[in-house]
Backbone bond lengths (Angstrom), bond angles and torsions (degrees), N, CA, C in turn:
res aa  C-N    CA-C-N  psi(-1)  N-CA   C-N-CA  omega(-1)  CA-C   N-CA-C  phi
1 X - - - 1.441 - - 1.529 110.78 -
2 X 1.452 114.84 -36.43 1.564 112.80 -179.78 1.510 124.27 -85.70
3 X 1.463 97.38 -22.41 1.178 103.77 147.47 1.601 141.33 -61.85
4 X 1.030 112.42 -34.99 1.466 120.88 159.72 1.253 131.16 -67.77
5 X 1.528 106.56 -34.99 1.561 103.01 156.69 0.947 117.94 -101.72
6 X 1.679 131.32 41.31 1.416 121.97 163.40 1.383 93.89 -101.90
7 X 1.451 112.87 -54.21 1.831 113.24 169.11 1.418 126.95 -28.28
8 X 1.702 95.64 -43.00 1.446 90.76 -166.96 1.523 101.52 -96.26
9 X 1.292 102.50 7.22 2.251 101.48 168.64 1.873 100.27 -79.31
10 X 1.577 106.99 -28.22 1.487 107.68 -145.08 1.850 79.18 -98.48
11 X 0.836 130.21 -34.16 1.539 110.61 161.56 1.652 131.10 -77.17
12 X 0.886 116.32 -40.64 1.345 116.03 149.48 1.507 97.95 -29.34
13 X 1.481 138.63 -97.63 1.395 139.73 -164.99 1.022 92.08 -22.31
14 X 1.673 127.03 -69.96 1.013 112.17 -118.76 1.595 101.75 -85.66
15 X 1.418 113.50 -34.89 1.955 122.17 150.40 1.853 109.97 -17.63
16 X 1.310 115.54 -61.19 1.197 122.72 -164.35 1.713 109.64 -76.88
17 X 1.281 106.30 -36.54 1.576 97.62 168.90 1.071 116.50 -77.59
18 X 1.462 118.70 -16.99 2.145 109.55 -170.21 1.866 84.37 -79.62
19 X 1.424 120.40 -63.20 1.600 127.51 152.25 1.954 102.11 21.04
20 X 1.708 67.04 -94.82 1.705 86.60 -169.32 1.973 130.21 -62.21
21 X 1.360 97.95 4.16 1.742 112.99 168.35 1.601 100.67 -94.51
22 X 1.617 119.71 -8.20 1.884 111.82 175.77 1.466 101.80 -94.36
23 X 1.233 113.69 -29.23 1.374 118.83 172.43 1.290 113.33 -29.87
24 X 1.662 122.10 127.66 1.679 121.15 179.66 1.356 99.26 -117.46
25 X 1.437 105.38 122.11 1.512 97.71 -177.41 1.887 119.74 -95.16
26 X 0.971 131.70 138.98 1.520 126.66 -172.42 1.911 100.38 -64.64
27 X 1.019 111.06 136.90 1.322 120.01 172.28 1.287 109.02 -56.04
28 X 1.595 129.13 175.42 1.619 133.54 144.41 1.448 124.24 -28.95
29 X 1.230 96.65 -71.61 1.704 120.36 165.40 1.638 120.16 -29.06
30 X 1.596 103.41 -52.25 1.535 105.88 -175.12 1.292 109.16 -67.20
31 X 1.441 94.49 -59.69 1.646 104.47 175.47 1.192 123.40 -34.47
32 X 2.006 118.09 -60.07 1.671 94.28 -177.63 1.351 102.18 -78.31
33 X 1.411 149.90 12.97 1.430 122.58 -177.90 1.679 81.66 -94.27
34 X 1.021 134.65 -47.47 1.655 124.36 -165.42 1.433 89.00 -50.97
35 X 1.292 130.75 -71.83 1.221 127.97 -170.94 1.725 150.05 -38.90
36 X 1.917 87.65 -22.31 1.477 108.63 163.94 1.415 113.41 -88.46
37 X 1.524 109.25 -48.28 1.276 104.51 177.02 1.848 119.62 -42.70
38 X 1.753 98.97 -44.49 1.470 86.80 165.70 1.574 137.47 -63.36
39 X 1.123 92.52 -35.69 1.746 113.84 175.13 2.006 101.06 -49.39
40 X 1.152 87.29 -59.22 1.746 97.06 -173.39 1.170 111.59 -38.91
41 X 1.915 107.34 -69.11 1.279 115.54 -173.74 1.778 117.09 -69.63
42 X 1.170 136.15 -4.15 1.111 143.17 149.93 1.373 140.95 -59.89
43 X 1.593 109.73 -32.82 1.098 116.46 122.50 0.948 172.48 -24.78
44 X 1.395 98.72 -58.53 1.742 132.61 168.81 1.589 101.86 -75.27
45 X 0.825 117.87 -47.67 1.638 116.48 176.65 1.607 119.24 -82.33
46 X 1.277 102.65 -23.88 1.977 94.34 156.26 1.524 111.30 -72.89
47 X 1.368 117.25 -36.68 1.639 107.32 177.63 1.305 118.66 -75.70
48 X 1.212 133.61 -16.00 1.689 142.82 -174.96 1.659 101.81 -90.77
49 X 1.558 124.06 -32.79 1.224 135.33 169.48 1.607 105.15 -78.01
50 X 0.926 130.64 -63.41 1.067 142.18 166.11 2.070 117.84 -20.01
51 X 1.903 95.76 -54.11 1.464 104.16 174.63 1.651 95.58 -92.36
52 X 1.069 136.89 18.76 1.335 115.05 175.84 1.616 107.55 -106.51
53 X 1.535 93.02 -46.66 1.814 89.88 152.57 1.389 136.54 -31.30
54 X 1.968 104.54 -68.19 1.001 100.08 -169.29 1.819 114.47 -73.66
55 X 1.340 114.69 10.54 1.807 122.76 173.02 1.288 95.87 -80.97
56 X 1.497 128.62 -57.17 1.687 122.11 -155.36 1.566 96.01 -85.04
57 X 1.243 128.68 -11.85 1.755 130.09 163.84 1.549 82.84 -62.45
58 X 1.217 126.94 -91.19 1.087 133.09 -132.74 1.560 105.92 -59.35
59 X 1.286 115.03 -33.51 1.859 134.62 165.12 1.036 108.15 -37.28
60 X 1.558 121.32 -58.65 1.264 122.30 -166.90 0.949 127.19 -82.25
61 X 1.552 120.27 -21.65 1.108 122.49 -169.34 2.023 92.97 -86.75
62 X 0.789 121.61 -59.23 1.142 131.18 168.71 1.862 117.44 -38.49
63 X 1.166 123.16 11.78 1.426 138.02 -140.14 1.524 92.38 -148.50
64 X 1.890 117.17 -63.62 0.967 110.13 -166.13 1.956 107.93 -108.56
């Protein structure tokens, strides 16, 4: 029995390392441009949320 799951620990590894040599990793470069682009657009959508709030504040109050 421990034998069988020692085999099947030592293939498993060995699955995950052949695995992990297809792995493509993003350069420096990709990374911070992916990373601004998120930054940017995170931004942009707290300030557009931000004025859409303060319209349906201002709606409502104006409403009720």
């Amino acid at each position: 029995m421990f034998k069988r799951m020692i085999e099947s620990v030592k293939t498993f590894l060995t699955d995950v390392r052949t695995e992990l040599k297809k792995v493509s990793f993003p350069t420096r470069a990709e990374t911070i441009g992916s990373t601004t682009v998120v930054i940017v657009f995170c931004v942009l959508m707290s300030l557009y949320l931000s004025v859409i709030d303060s319209f349906l504040v201002w709606l409502v109050g104006k409403i009720l």
